[in-house]
N, C-alpha and C positions, 0 to 999 in steps of 0.2 A: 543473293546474299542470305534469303530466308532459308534456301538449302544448303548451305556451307554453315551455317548455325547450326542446322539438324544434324548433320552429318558428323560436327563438333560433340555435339551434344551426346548425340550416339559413343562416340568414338571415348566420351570421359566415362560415360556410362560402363558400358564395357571395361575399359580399364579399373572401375571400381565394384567391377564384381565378386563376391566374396572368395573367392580362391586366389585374387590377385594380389592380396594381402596389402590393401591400401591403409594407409594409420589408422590407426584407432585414436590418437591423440597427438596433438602439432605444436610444438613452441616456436614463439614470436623469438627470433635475435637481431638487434639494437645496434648498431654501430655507427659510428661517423668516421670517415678518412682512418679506419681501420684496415691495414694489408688482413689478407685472407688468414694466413698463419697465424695470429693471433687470435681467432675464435677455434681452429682446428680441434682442440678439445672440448668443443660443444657438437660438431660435429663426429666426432668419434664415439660419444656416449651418447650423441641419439641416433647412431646409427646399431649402438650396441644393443638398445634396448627399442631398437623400432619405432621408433618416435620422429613426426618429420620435421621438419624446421623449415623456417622463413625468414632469410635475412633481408631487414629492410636498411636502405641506408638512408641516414637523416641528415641531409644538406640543405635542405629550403622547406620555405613553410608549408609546403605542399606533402615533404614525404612526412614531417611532423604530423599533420592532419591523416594521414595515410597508415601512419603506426597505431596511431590513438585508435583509429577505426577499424584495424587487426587487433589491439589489442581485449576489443569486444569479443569477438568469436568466439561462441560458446564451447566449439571444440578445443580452444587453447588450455592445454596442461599448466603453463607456466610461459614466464616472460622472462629475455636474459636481455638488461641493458649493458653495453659498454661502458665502461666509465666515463672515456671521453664525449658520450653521449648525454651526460646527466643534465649539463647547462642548458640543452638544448627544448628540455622541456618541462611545463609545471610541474611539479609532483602531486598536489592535489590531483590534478588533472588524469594524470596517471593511476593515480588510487581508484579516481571513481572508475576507471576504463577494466578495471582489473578486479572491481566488485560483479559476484553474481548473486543476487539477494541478499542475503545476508552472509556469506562468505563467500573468500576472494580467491582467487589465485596465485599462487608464491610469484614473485617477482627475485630473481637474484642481479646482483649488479658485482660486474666483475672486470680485470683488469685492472682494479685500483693502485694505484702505486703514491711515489710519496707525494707526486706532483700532482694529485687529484686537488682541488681545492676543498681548504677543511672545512667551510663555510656551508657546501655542497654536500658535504660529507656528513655537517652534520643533520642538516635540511630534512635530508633525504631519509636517515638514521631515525630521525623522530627527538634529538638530543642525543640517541646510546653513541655514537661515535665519535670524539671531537676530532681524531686526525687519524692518517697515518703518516710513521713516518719509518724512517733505515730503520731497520734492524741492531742494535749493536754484532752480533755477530755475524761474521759474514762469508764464514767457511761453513759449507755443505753440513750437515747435520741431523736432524730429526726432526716428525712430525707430532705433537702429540695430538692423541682422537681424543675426541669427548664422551663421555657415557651414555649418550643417548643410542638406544638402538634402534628404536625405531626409523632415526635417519642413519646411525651407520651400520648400523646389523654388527656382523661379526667383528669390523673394527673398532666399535667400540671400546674407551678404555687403554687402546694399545698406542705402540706408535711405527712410525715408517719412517725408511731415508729420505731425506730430499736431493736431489741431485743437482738444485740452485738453492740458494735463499731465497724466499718470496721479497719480490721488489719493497715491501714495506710491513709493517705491523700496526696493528690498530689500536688506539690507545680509548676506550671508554672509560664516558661517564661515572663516576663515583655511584650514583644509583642507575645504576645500566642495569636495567632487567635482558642485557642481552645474552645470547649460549654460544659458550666458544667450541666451534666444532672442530675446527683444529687450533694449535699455537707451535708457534718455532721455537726449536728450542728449550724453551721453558713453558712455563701455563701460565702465565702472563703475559705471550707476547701473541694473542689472536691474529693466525692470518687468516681466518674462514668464520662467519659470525652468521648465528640466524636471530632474527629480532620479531619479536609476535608484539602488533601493536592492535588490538582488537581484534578482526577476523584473520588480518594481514599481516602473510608472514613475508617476511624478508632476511636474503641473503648478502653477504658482503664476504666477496672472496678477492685477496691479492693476487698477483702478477706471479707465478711460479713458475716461469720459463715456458716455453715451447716443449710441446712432447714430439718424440722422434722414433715413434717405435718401429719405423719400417726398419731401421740400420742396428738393428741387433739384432746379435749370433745365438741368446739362448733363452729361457724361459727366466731363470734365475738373474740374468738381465732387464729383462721385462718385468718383473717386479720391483728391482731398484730403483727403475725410472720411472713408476707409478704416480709420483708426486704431482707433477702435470695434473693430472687427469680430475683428481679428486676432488675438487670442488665440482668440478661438470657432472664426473660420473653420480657422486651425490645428489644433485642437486634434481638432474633428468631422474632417477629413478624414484626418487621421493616423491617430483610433481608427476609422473605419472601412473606409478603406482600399478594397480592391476591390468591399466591398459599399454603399459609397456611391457616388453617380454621379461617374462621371467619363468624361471624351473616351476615343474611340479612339488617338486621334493628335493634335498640334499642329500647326495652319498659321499661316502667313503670306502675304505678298502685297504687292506693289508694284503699284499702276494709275496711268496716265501716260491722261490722261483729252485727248480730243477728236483725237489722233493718228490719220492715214490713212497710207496705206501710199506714202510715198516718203521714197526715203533723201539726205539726211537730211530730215527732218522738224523744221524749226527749230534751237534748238539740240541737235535732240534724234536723235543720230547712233545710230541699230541696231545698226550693227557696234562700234563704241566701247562703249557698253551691254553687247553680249551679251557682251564678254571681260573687264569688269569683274562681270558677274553668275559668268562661269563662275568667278574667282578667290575669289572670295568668298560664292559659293555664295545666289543667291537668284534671286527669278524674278519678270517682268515681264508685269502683262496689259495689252493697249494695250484700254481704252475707246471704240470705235469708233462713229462717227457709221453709221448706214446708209444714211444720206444720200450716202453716199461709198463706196456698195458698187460702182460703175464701173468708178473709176479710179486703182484700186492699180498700182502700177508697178514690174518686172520685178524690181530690186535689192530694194528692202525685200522683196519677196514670198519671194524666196529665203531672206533674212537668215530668217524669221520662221519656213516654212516648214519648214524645216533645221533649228529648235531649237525643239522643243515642250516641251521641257523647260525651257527660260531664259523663253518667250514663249508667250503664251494670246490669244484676242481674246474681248472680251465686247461686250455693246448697252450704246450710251451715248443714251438716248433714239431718236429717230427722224430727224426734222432737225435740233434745237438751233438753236430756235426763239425762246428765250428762253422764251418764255411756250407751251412746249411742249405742257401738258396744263392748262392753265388759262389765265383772262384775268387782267387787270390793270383795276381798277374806278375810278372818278373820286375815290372816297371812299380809294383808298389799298389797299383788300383786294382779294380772289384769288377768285376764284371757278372752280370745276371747268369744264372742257369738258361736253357733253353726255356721258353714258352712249355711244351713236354713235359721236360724236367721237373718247372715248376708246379706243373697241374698234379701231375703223381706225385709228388712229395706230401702237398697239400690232401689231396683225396688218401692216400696211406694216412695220414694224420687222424681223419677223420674217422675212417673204417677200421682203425687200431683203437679208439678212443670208444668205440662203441663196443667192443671185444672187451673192453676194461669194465662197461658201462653194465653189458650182459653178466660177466664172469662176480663182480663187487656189487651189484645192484646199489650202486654210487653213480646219480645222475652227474653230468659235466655240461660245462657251458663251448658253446663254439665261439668261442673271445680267442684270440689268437696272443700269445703274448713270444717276443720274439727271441730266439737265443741271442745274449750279447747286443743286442737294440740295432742289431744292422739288418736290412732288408733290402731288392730290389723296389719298385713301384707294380712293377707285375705280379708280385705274389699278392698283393690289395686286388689289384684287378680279379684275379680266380679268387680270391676267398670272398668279392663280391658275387662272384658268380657260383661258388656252392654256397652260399647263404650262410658265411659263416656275419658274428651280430658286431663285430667290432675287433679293435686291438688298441694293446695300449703299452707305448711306450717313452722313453726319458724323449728319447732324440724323436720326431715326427717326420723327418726329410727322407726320404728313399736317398741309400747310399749312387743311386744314379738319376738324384734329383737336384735339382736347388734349392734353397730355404727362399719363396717369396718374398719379395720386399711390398709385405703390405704392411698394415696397421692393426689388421685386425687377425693375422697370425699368430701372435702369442695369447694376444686375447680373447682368443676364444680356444677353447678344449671344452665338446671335442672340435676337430676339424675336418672338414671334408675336402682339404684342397689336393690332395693327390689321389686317383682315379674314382672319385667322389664314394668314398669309401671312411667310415669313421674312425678317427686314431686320438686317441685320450692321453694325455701326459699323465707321466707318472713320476715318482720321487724318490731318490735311494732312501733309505733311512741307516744308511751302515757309512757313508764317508763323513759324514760332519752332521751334526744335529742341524736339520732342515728348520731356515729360520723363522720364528712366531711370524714374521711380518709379510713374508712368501705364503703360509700357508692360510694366514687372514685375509688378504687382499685374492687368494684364492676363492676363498670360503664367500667373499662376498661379492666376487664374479660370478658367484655360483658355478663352479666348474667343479666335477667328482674330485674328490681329496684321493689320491690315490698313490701308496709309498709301496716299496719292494727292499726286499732283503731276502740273504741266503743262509742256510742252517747255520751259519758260524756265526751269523747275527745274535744268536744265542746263545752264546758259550760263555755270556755274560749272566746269562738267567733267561726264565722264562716271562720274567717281568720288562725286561728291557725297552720293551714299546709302550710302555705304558703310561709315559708322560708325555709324551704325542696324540696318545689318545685322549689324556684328563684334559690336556689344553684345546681339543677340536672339540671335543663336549661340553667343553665350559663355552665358548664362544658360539658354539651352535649345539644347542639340547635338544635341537629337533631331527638332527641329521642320522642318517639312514647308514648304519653298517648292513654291507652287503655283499652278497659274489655280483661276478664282474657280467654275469647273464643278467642279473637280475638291473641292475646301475644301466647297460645297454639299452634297457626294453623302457628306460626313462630319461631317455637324453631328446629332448624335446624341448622348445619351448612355448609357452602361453601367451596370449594377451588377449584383452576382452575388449572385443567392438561396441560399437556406438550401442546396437543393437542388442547388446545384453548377453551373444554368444561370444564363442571363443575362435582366434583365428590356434590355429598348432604349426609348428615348423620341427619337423622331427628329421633327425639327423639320422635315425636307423632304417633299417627297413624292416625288423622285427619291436609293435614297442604297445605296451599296454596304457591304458586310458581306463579312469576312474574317475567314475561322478558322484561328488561327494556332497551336492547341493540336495535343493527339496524337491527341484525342479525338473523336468528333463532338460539338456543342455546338447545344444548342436556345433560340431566342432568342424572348420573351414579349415581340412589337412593338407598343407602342403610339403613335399621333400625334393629337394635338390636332387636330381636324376638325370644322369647321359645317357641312358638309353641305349648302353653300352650291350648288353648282351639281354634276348629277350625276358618279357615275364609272364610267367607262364598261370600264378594266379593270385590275385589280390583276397585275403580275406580275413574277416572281425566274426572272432569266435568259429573258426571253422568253417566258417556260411562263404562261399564266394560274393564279393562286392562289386559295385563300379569303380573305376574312375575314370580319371580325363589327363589328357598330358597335352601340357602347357608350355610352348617353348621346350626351356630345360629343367620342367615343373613334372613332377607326376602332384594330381592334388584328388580331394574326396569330399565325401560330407558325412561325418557319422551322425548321427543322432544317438546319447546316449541316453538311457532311462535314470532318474535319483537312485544313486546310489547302489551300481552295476557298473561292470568292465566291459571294454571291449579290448581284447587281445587280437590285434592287428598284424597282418604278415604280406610283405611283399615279397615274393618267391621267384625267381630266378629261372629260366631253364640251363640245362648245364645234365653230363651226361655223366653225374657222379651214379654209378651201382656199387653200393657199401659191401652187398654179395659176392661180387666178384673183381672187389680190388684185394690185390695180394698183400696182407700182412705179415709175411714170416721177416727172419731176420738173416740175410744169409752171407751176408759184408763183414767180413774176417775183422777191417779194420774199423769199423763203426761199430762192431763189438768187443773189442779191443779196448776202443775210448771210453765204452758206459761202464767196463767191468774196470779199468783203472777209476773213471770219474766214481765209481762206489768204494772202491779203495782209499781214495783220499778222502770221502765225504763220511763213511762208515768206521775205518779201522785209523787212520792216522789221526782222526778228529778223539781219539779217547785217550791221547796224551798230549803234554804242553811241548815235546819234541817235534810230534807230526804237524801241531797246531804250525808249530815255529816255518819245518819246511814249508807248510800250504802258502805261510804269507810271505817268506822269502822269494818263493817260485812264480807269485802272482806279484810280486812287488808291492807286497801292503806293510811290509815290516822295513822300518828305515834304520840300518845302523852304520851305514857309511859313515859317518863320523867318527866310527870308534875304530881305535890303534886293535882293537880284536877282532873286528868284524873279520878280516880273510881266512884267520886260524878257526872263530867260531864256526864261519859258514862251511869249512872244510869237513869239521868235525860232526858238522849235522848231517853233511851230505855223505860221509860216512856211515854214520848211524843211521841215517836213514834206512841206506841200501841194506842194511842187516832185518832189520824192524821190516822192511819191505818181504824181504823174503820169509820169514818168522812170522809176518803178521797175515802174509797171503795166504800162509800154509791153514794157518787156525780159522780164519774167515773162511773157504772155499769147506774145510770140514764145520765149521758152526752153520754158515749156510746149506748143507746139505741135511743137518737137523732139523731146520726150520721150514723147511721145503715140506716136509709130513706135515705141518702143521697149516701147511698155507690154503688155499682158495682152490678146488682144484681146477685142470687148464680147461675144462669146459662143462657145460652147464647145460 
């Protein structure tokens, strides 16, 4: 027996060793004759934030005694009772189990509905509650947040849909010193309440329905149905605070996808951009074909060059080819390129980018951003394996994938769940204004704010994003405009052990670390790793390091010094030579497409005729409805072809002017 003790002993020990990233901080959950589904969104948000939890059930006076004596443990963040749990025990009792000196522990009580007793309700409240009860309204509607940021960060202030009614609202006290952190509806109808009664703070959240986020198709879904969640996800991040995960920093980003280097660029003018970013404070990565690493041109080169702070360049596939890393099959579906196929496209990608890199001395990011958001799963795979630092785009599922039915797909960006390779959502900003309550419940997932548009996104001004910007800097004044290398090399996350270090969980394999303390600070790094293709070498600041691999763990220990970096790199072997991969361009029809795709983005975009055909032809202009639309469209398409030939003649000679002036082809 003494040795099956030992051996136990051993065996927890080991598993709480610092790389195995055991909590840092545990909430007690409360229930009685509760089905499981009904706490789901406490388990969702301490799973989000690394927090572990303990459901106890309370049926006899034994597990009563049993709760009261969890609810001591000095490790506990926070207490969540059930409501139908309330009768079941003192509340005195409970206060003092949840005092530690002279402050307490938050306690939240949730699931209250109309049928809570008011008696209890108010008991428990301290007098701030006397009831809840319906709603008057009882069609789906809104949430309003409360101003405190400290508990809601960037929702503050704002509001969200709800995709139920909360089962009931809570009617306070006349001198209720209590804070309404949300209300239905109106600001008077509190269904989320925090009450400070001395040291003790307390929660009172209604019944908001069941969250279901495994059975949605999109992101934009995933935020509508947010309402669920948000007493939990509030409530866990608050009571744990620094020892639940959370970012470094917050980024943002602006990508202006298929843009080469000459000014202007459709209607998309560099220097007008770069003084409306410096006003307003944000920053632009231009998406760059490498197919077009030649012939950048002296002006834009400057503009770009000169401000690496407003401007970034990432890969935007390789040719934009349409059907770039896949075919198009007679049945309608997609099919990968060869494994071959796909490695050479990628590796040209890279060794064109660097040609661009040498000839403009314009650094670029290896971010991968994809033409048209379609991809295989295998081109993740090799851009794992030449070390490219991430990608990011609207749709995440490889077109010969499935969208997982988990929970924590949407909610999390980035994600590592297809060839455990990082992929970041992103956000059009050209089909409908991306809405305040998406981009808030974003901001305070702490997930990169990250929008795209294309030069004609500008033909509106060079101001046009810039109430997207006022609104993410109002709700977050700390957040990070940045390129998309730099947002990569910080997608990590934090939490602080018992112990006073940090565990890290970092999603990249390229990612810097900054000690901003007085102290030196030791950091327990673990990454999600298949082990898919070797590595050739681990290192911080150039130095080679250890580590150890864990399961499906690669993990480390840095030690950093107050207020120094370490710039971390896990390296891949992979048999890219930049020397001798072929650049030229010798495909009649892939040059064919760039030199129209410059046609329509450069000479049709400087009239309201050409503008007319680009969005007729892409299907962005709707005038089916009108008795003229067949004659109009006949007459464009007329006009075009004229302007087509007249306007190719003068472009092919104005380009051959400017060609003296450009960069020359080598250096």
């Amino acid at each position: 027996m003494r040795m099956w003790l030992y051996r136990s002993a051993l065996g927890l020990l080991f598993l709480c060793m610092p790389w195995s990233f055991c909590t840092a901080a545990d909430l007690l959950v409360v229930v009685s004759n509760v089905p499981v589904e009904n706490y789901r969104d406490v388990d969702i948000a301490a799973d989000y934030y690394g927090v572990g939890t303990e459901i106890v059930h309370v049926n006899t006076a034994s597990d009563i005694q049993h709760a009261l004596y969890r609810m001591r443990d000095p490790n506990l963040a926070g207490v969540i009772i059930h409501a139908d749990a309330l009768p079941k025990f003192s509340e005195p009792r409970v206060r003092a189990a949840l005092r530690r000196g002279a402050a307490a522990i938050p306690l939240l009580v949730t699931g209250v509905t109309a049928k809570t007793d008011a008696a209890i309700l108010q008991s428990w409240s301290r007098g701030a509650l006397r009831q809840c009860t319906a709603p008057e309204q009882v069609q789906p509607g809104s949430l309003l947040l409360g101003n405190t940021r400290s508990l809601l960060h960037e929702l503050a202030g704002l509001k969200i849909p709800v995709t139920n009614p909360p089962a009931c609202v809570f009617a306070r006290a006349d001198d209720s010193h209590s804070e309404i952190v949300t209300a239905y509806a109106s600001g008077d109808s509190p269904a989320f309440v925090r009450i400070a009664t001395g040291p003790q703070e307390l929660f009172f959240a209604t019944d908001l329905g069941k969250p279901d986020l495994a059975n949605l198709n999109s992101a934009a879904e995933f935020f509508r149905s947010f309402s669920p969640l948000i007493a939990s996800m509030v409530f866990v991040r608050y009571a744990a605070g620094e020892s639940g995960w959370h970012a470094p920093a917050h980024y943002a980003n602006l990508t202006i996808d298929d843009v080469w280097l000459t000014q202007p660029y459709g209607h998309l003018d560099f220097q007008s951009l770069l003084e409306e970013m410096e006003k307003h404070n944000f920053h632009a990565t231009l998406a760059f074909i490498p197919w077009n690493f030649d012939r950048s041109e002296q002006d834009a080169i400057a503009i770009i060059r000169e401000h690496p702070h407003r401007y970034s360049i990432s890969i935007h596939g390789n040719n934009h080819d349409h059907t770039e890393f896949f075919r198009d099959t007679d049945d309608g579906r997609s099919t990968p390129l060869t494994d071959e196929e796909l490695a050479a496209r990628l590796k040209q990608a890279v060794a064109r980018m660097e040609q661009f890199r040498m000839r403009t001395s314009i650094s670029y990011d290896r971010f991968m951003i994809f033409p048209h958001e379609r991809f295989p799963s295998a081109t993740l795979r090799f851009m794992k394996r030449f070390n490219y630092v991430g990608m990011a785009n609207e749709n995440l599922v490889p077109i010969d994938r499935q969208q997982p039915a988990d929970d924590a797909f949407f909610l999390h960006s980035p994600t590592t769940f297809f060839e455990n390779f990082p992929g970041v959502r992103r956000y059009s900003a050209e089909e409908a204004a991306v809405p305040e309550y998406l981009v808030a419940i974003a901001a305070f997932l702490e997930h990169p704010l990250l929008f795209y548009a294309h030069h004609a996104y500008f033909a509106r001004g060079a101001n046009v994003f810039n109430a997207t910007v006022d609104f993410i800097n109002h709700i977050d004044p700390e957040v990070n405009w940045t390129g998309l290398g730099n947002m990569a090399q910080h997608l990590y996350k934090m939490r602080r052990r018992a112990d006073h270090d940090f565990d890290l969980w970092t999603r990249t394999a390229d990612f810097r670390l900054r000690n901003n303390s007085g102290r030196e600070q030791t950091y327990y790094v673990s990454k999600d790793e298949n082990f898919a293709d070797p590595i050739r070498q681990v290192t911080a600041n150039g130095q080679p390091i250890t580590y150890s691999r864990q399961a499906n763990r690669l993990t480390l220990v840095l030690k950093v010094p107050p207020g120094q970096e370490q710039h971390v790199r896990i390296e891949y072997g992979n048999d890219l030579n930049l020397t001798a991969t072929d650049v030229s361009k010798p495909n009649l029809r892939i040059n064919a497409l760039r030199r129209i795709s410059d046609f329509r983005d450069l000479v049709l975009s400087r009239s309201m005729l050409g503008d007319t055909v680009v969005a007729l032809y892409y299907g962005k202009l709707d005038m089916s409805g009108s008795p003229l639309y067949r004659v109009l469209l006949a007459c464009i398409v007329a006009a075009a072809g004229l302007l087509l030939a007249a306007g190719y003649a003068y472009w092919h000679v104005h380009r051959k002017r400017k060609t003296a002036r450009s960069v020359p082809t080598s250096q």
